[in-house]
TORDREN-614221 format. One record per residue: x, y, z of N, C-alpha, C in turn; residue number from 1. Coordinates in steps of 0.02 Angstrom, whole numbers. Example, Ala and Ser with C-alpha at 12.3 -4.5 7.8 and 13.67 -1.06 7.14 Angstrom:
residues 2
<site n_x="660" n_y="-284" n_z="390" ca_x="615" ca_y="-225" ca_z="390" c_x="660" c_y="-165" c_z="390" n="1"/>
<site n_x="642" n_y="-112" n_z="354" ca_x="684" ca_y="-53" ca_z="357" c_x="645" c_y="2" c_z="394" n="2"/>
end
This chain:
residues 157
<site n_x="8826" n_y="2105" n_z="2619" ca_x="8816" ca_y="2165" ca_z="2659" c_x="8876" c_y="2172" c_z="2707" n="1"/>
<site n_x="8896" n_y="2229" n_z="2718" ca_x="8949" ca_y="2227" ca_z="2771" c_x="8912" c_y="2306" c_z="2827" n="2"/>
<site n_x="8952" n_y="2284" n_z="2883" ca_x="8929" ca_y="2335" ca_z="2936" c_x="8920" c_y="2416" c_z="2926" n="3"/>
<site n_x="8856" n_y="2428" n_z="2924" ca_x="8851" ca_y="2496" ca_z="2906" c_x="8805" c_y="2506" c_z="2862" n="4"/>
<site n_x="8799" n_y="2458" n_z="2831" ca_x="8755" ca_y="2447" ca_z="2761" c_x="8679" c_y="2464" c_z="2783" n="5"/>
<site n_x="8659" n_y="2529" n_z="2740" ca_x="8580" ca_y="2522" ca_z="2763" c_x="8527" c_y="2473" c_z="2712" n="6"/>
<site n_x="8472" n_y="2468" n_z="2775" ca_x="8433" ca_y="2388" ca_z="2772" c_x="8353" c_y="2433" c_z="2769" n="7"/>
<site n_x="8323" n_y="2452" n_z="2708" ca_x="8244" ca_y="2478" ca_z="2710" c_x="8172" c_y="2402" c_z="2710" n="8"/>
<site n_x="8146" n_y="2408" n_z="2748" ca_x="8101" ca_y="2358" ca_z="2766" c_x="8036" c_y="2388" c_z="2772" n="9"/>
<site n_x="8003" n_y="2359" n_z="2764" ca_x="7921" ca_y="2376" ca_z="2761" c_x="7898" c_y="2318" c_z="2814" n="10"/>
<site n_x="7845" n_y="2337" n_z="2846" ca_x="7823" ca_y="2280" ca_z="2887" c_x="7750" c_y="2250" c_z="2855" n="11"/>
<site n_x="7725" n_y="2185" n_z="2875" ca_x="7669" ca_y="2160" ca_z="2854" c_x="7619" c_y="2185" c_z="2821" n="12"/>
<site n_x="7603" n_y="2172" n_z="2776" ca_x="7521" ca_y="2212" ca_z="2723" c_x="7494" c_y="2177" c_z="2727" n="13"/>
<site n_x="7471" n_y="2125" n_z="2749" ca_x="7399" ca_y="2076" ca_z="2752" c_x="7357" c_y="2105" c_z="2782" n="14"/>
<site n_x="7300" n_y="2107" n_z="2759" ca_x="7235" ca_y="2106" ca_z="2780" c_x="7194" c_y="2058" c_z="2802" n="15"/>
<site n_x="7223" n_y="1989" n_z="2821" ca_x="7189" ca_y="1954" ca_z="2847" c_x="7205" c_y="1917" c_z="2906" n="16"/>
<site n_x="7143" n_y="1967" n_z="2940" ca_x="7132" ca_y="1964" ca_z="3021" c_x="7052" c_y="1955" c_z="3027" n="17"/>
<site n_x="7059" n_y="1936" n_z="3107" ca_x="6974" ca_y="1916" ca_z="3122" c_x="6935" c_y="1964" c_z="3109" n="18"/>
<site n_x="6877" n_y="1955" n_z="3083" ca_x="6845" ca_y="2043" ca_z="3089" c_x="6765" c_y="2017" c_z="3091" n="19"/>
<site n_x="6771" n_y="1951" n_z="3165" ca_x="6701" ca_y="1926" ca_z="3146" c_x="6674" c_y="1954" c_z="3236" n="20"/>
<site n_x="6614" n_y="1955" n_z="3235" ca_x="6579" ca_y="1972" ca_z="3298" c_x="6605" c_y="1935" c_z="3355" n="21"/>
<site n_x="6623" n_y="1936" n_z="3391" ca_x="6634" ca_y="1880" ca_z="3472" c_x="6587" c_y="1845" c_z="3486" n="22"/>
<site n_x="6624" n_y="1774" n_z="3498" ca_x="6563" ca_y="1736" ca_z="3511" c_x="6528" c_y="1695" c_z="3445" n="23"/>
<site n_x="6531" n_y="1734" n_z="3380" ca_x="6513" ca_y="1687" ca_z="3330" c_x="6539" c_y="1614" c_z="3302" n="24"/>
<site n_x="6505" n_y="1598" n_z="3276" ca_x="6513" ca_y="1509" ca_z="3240" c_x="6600" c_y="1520" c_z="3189" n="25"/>
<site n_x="6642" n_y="1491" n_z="3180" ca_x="6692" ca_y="1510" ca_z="3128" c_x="6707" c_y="1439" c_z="3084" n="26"/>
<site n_x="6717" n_y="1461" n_z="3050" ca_x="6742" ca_y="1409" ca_z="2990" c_x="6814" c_y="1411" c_z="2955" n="27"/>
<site n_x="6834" n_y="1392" n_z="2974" ca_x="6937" ca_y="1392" ca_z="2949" c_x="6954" c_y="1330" c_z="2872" n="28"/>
<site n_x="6971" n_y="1342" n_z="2802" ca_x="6976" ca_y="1330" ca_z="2779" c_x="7041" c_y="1326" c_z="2755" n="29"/>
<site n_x="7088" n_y="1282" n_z="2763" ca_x="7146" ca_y="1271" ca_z="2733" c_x="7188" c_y="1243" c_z="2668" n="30"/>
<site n_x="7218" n_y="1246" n_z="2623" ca_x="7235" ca_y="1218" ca_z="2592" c_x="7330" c_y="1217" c_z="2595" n="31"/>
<site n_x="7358" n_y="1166" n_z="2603" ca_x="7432" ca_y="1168" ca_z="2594" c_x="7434" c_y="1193" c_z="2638" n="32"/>
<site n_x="7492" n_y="1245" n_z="2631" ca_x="7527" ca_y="1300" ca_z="2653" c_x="7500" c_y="1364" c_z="2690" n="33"/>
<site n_x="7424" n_y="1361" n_z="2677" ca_x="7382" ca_y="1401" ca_z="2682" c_x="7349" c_y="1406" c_z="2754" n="34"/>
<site n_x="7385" n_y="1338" n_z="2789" ca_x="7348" ca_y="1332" ca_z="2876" c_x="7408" c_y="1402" c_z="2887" n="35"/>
<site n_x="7439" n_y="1418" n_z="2874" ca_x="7492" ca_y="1462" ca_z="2921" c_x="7463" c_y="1531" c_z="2943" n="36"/>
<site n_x="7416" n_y="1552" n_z="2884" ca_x="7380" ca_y="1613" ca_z="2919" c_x="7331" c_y="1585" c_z="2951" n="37"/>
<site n_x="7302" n_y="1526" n_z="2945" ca_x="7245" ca_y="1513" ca_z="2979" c_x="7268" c_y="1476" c_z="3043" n="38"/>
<site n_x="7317" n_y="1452" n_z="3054" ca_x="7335" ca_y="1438" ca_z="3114" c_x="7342" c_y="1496" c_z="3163" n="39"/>
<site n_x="7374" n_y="1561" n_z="3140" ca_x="7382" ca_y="1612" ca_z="3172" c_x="7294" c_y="1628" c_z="3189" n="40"/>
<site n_x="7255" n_y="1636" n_z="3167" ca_x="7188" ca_y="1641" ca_z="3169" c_x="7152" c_y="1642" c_z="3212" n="41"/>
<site n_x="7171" n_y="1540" n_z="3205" ca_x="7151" ca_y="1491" ca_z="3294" c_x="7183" c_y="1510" c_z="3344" n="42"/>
<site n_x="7258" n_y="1510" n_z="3346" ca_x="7279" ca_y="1512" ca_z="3392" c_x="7249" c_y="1578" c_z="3429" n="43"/>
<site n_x="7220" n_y="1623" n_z="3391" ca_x="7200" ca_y="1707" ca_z="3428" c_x="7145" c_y="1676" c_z="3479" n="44"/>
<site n_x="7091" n_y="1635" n_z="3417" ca_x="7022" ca_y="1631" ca_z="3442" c_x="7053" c_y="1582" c_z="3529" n="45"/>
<site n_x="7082" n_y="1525" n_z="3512" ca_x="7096" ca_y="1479" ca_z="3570" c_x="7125" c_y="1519" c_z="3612" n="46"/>
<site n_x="7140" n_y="1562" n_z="3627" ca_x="7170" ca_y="1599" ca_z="3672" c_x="7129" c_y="1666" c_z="3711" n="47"/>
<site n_x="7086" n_y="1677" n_z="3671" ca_x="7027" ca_y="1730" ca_z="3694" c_x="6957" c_y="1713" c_z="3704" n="48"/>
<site n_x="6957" n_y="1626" n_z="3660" ca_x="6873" ca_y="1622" ca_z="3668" c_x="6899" c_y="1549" c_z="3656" n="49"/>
<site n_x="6896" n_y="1517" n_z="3694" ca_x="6913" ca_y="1424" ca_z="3687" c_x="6872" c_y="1420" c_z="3677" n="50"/>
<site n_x="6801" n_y="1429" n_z="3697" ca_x="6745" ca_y="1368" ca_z="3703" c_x="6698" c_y="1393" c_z="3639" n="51"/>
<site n_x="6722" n_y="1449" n_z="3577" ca_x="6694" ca_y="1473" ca_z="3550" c_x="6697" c_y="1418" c_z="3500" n="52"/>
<site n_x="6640" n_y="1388" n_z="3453" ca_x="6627" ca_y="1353" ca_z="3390" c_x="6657" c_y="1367" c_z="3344" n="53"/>
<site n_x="6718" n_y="1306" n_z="3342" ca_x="6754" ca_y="1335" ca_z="3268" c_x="6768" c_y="1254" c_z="3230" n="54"/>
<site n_x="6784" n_y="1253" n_z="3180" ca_x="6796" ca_y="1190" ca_z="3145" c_x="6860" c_y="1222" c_z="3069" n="55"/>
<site n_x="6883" n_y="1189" n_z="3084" ca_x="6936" ca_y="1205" ca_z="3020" c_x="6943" c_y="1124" c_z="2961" n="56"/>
<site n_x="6955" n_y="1147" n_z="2925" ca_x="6955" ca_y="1091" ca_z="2870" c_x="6995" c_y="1105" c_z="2824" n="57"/>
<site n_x="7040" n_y="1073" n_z="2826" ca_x="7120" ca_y="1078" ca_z="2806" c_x="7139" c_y="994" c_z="2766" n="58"/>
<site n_x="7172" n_y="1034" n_z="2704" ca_x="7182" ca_y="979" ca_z="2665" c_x="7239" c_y="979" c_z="2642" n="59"/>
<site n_x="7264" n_y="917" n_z="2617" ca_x="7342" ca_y="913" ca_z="2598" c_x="7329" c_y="861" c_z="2527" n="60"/>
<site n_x="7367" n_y="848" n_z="2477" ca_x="7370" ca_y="820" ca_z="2454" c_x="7375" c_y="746" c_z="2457" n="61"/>
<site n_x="7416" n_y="734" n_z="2504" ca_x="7449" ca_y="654" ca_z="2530" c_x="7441" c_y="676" c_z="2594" n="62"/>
<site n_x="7430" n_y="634" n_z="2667" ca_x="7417" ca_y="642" ca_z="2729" c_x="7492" c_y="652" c_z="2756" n="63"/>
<site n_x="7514" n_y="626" n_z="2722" ca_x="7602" ca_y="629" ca_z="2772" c_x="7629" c_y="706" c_z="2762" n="64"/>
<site n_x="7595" n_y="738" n_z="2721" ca_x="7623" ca_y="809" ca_z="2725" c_x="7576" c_y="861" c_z="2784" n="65"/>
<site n_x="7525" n_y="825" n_z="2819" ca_x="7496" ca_y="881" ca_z="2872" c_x="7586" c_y="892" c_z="2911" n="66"/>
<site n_x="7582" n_y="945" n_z="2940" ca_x="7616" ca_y="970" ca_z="2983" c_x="7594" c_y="1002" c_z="3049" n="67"/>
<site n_x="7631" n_y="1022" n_z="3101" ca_x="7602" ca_y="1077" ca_z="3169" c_x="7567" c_y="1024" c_z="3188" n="68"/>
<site n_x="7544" n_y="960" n_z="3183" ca_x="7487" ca_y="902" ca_z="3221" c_x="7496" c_y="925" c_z="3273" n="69"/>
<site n_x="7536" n_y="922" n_z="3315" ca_x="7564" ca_y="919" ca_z="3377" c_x="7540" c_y="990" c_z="3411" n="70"/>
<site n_x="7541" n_y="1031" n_z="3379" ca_x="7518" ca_y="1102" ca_z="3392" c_x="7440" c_y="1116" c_z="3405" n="71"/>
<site n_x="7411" n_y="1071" n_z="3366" ca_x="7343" ca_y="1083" ca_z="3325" c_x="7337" c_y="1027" c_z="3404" n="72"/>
<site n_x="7361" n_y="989" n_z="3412" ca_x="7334" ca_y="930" ca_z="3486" c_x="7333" c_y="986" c_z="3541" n="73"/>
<site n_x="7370" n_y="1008" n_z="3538" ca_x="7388" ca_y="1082" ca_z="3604" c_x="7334" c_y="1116" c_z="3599" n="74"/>
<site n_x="7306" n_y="1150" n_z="3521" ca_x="7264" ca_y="1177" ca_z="3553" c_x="7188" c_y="1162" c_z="3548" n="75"/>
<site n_x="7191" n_y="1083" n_z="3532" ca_x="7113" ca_y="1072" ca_z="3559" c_x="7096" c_y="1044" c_z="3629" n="76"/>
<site n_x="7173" n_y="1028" n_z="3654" ca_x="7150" ca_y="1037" ca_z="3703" c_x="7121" c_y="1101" c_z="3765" n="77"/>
<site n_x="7156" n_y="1143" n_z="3739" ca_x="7147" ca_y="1222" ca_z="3762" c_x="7068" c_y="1238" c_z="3738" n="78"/>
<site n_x="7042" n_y="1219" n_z="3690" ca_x="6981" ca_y="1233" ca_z="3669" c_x="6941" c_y="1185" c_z="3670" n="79"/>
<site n_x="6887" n_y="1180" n_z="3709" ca_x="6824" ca_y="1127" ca_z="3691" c_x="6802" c_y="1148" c_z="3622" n="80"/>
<site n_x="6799" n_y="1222" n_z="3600" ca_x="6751" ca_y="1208" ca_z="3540" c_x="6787" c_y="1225" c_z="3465" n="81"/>
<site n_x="6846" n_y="1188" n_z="3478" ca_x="6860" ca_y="1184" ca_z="3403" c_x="6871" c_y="1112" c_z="3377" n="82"/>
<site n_x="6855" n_y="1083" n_z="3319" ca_x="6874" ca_y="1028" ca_z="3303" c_x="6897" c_y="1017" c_z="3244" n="83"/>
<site n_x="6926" n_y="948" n_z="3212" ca_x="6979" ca_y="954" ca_z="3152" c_x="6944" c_y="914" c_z="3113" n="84"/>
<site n_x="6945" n_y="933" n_z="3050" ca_x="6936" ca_y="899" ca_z="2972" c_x="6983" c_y="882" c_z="2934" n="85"/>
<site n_x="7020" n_y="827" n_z="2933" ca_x="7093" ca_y="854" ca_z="2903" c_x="7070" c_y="796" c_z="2827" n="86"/>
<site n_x="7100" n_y="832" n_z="2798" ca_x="7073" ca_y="800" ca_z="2727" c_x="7135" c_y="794" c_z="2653" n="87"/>
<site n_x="7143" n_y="735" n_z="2632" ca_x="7184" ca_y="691" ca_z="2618" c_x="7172" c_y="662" c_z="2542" n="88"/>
<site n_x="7189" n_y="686" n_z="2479" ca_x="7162" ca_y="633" ca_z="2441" c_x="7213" c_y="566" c_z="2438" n="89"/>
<site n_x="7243" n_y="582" n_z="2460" ca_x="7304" ca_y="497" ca_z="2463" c_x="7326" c_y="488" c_z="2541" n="90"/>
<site n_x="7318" n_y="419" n_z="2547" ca_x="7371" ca_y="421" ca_z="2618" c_x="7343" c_y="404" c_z="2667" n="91"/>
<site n_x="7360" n_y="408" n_z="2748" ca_x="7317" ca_y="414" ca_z="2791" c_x="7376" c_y="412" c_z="2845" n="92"/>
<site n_x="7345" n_y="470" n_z="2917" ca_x="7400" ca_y="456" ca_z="2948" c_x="7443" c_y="411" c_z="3009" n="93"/>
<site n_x="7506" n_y="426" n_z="2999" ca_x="7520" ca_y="362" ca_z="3034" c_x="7513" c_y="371" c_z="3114" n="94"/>
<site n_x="7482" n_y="429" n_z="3141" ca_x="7486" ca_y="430" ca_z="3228" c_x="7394" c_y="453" c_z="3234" n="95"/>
<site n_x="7398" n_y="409" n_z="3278" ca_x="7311" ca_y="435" ca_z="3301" c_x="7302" c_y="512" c_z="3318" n="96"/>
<site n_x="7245" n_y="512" n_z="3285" ca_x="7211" ca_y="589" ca_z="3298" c_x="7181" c_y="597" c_z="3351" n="97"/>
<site n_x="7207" n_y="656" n_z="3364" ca_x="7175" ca_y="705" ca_z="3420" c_x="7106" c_y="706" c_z="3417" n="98"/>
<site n_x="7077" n_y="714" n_z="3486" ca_x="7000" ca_y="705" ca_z="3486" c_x="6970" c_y="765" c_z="3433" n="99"/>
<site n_x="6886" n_y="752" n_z="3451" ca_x="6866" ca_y="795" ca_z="3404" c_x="6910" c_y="809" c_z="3341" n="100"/>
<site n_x="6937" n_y="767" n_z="3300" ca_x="6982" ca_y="763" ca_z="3252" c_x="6944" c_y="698" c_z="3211" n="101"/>
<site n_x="6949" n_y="719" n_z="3133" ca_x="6925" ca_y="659" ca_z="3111" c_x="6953" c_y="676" c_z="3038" n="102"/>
<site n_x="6974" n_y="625" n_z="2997" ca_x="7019" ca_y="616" ca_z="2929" c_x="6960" c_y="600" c_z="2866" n="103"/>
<site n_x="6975" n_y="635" n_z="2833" ca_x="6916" ca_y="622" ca_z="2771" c_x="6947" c_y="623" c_z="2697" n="104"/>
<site n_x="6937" n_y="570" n_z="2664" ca_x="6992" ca_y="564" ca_z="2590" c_x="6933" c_y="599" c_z="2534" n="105"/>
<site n_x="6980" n_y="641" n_z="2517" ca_x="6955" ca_y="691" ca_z="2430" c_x="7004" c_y="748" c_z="2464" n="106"/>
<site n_x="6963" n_y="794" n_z="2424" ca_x="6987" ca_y="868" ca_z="2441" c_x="6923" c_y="901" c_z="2487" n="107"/>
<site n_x="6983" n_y="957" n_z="2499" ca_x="6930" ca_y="1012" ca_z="2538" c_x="6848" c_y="1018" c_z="2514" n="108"/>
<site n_x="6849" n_y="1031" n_z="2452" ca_x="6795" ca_y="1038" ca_z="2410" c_x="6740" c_y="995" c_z="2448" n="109"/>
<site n_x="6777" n_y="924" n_z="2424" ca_x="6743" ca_y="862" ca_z="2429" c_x="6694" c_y="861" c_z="2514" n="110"/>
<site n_x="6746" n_y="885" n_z="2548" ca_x="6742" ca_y="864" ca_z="2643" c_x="6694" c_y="916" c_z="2668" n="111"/>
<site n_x="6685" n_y="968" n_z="2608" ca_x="6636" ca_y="1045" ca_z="2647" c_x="6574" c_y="997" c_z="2600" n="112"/>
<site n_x="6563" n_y="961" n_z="2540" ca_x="6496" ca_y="922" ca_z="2543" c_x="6466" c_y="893" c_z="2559" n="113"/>
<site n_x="6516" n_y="853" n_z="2600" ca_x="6475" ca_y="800" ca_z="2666" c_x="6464" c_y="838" c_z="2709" n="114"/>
<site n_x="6490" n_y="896" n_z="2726" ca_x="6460" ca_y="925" ca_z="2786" c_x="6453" c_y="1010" c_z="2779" n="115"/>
<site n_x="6389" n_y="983" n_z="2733" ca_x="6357" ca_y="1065" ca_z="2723" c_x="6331" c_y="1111" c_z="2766" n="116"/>
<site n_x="6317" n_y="1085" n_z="2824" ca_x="6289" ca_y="1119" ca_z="2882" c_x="6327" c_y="1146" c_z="2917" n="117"/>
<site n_x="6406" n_y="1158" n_z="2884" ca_x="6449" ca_y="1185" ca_z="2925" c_x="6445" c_y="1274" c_z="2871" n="118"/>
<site n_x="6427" n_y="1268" n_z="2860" ca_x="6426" ca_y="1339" ca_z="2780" c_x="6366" c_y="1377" c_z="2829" n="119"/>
<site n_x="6327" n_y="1353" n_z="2875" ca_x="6282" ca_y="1389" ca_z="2872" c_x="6280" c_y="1444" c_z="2949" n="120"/>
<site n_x="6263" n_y="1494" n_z="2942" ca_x="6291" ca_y="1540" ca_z="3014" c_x="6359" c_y="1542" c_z="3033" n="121"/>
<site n_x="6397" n_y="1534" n_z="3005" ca_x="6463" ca_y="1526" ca_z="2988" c_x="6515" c_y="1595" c_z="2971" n="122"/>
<site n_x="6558" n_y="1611" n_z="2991" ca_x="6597" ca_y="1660" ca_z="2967" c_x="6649" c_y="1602" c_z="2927" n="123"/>
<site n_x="6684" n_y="1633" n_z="2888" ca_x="6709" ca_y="1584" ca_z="2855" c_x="6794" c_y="1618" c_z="2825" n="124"/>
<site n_x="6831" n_y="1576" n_z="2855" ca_x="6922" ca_y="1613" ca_z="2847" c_x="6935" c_y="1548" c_z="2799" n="125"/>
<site n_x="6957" n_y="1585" n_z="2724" ca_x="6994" ca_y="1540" ca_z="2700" c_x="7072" c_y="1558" c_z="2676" n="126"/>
<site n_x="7107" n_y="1505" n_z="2676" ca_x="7206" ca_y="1512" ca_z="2644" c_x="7218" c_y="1471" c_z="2603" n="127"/>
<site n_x="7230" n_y="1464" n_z="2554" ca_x="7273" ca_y="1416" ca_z="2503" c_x="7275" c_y="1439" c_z="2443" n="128"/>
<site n_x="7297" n_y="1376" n_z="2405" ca_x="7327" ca_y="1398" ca_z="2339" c_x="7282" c_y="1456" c_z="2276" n="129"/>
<site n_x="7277" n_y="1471" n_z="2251" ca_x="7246" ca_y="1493" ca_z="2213" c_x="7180" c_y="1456" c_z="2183" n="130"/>
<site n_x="7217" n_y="1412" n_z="2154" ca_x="7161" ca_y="1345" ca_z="2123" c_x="7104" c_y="1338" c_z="2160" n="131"/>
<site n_x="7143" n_y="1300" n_z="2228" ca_x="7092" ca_y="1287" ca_z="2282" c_x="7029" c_y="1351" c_z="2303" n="132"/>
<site n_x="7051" n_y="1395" n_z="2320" ca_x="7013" ca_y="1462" ca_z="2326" c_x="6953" c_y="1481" c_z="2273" n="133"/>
<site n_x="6967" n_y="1483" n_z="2199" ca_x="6949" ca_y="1499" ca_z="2166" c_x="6888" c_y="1462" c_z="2158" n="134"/>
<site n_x="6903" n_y="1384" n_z="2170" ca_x="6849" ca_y="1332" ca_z="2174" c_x="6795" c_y="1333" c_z="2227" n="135"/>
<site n_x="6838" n_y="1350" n_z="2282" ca_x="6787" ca_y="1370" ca_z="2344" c_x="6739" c_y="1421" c_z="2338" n="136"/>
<site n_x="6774" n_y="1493" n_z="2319" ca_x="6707" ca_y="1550" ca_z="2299" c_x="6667" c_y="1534" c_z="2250" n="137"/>
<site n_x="6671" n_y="1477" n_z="2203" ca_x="6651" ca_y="1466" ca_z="2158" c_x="6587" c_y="1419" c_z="2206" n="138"/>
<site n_x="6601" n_y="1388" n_z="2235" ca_x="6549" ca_y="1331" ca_z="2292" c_x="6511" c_y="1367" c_z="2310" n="139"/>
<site n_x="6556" n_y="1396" n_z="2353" ca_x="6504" ca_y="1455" ca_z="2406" c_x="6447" c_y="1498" c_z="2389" n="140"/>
<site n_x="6477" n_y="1523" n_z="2344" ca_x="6418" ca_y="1568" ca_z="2320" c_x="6355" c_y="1532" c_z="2283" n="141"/>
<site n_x="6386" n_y="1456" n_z="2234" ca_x="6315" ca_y="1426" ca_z="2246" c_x="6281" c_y="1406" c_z="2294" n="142"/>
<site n_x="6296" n_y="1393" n_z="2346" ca_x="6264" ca_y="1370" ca_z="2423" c_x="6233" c_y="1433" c_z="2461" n="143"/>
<site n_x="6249" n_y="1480" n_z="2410" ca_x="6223" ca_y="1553" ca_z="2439" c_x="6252" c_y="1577" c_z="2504" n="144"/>
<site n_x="6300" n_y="1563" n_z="2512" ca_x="6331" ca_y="1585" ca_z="2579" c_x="6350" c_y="1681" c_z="2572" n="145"/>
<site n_x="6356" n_y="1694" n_z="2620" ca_x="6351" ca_y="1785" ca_z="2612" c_x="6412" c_y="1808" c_z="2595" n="146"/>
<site n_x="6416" n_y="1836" n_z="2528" ca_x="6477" ca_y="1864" ca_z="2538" c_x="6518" c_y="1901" c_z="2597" n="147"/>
<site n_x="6479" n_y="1942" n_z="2635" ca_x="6496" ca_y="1977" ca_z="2705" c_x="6528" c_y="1907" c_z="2753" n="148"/>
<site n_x="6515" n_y="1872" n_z="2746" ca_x="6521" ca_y="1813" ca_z="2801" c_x="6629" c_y="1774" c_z="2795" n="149"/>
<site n_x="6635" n_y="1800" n_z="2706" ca_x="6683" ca_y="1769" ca_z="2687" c_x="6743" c_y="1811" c_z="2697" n="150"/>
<site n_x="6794" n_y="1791" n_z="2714" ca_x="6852" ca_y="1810" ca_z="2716" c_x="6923" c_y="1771" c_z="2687" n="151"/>
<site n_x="6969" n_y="1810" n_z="2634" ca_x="6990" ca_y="1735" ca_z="2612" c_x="7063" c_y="1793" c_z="2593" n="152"/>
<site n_x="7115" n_y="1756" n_z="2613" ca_x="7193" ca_y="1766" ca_z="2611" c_x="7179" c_y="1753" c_z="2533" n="153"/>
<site n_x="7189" n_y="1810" n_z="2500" ca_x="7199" ca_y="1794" ca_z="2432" c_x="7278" c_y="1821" c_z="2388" n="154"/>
<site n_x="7299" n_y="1781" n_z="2371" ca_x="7382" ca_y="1810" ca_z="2345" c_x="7352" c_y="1771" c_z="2260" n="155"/>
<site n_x="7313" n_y="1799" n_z="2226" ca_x="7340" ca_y="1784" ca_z="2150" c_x="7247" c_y="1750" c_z="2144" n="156"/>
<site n_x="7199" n_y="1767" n_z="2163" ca_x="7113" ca_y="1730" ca_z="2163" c_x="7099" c_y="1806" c_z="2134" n="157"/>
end
């Protein structure tokens, strides 16, 4: 490009933003790459409603690939009511977790069956790969969770 050159840009098309009542229970579902809209998410809720009930459950393949830790420490402390699921099928990590933080080996899948009681009254934000996603609506809807309740960054599900 050289000076002068015109530059046509479009700005953001996502559709996924909060669109849950204030004050409700939330459920943040990550996979990979997929905390990045859902970090943007938290960071809204921690900043307008700290003490609001949220839990995210975020998974990586190998533990040494979580990223933002340091971020995610920032903002539980800012929030009493969010806490971390971080979930790992290999690995484990090498710096102690942040409170209300706790490490669980399988996948996402695996970490929402030990703790089914998080599905329930729940709004529910999910991000990741395709695979992962596909498997999740596939869960959910046997656990009968409401479609209305679900919200899910979908690029290719």
């Amino acid at each position: 490009m050289t000076v002068g050159d015109e530059v046509r840009a479009r700005g953001p098309l996502g559709g996924f933003t909060m669109r849950s009542v204030a004050g409700g229970p939330l459920l943040f579902i990550a996979g990979g790459t997929g905390f990045a809209p859902i970090h943007a998410l938290i960071a809204q809720q921690v900043q307008f409603q700290p003490s609001r009930d949220m839990v995210l459950v975020w998974g990586m393949r190998n533990a040494s690939q979580f990223y933002g830790l340091d971020e995610l420490e920032t903002l539980i402390a800012q929030a009493p009511g969010l806490r971390l699921r971080l979930v790992a099928e290999e690995g484990n990590l090498q710096s102690a977790l942040p409170e209300r933080t706790s490490m669980v080996h399988g996948t996402v899948l695996d970490a929402l069956k030990l703790e089914e009681d998080l599905l329930v009254g729940r709004d529910i934000y999910a991000a990741g790969p395709p695979m992962l996603l596909r498997g999740l609506l596939a869960d959910l809807a046997k656990a009968g969770v409401d479609p209305a309740r679900l919200h899910v960054d979908s690029f290719g599900v």
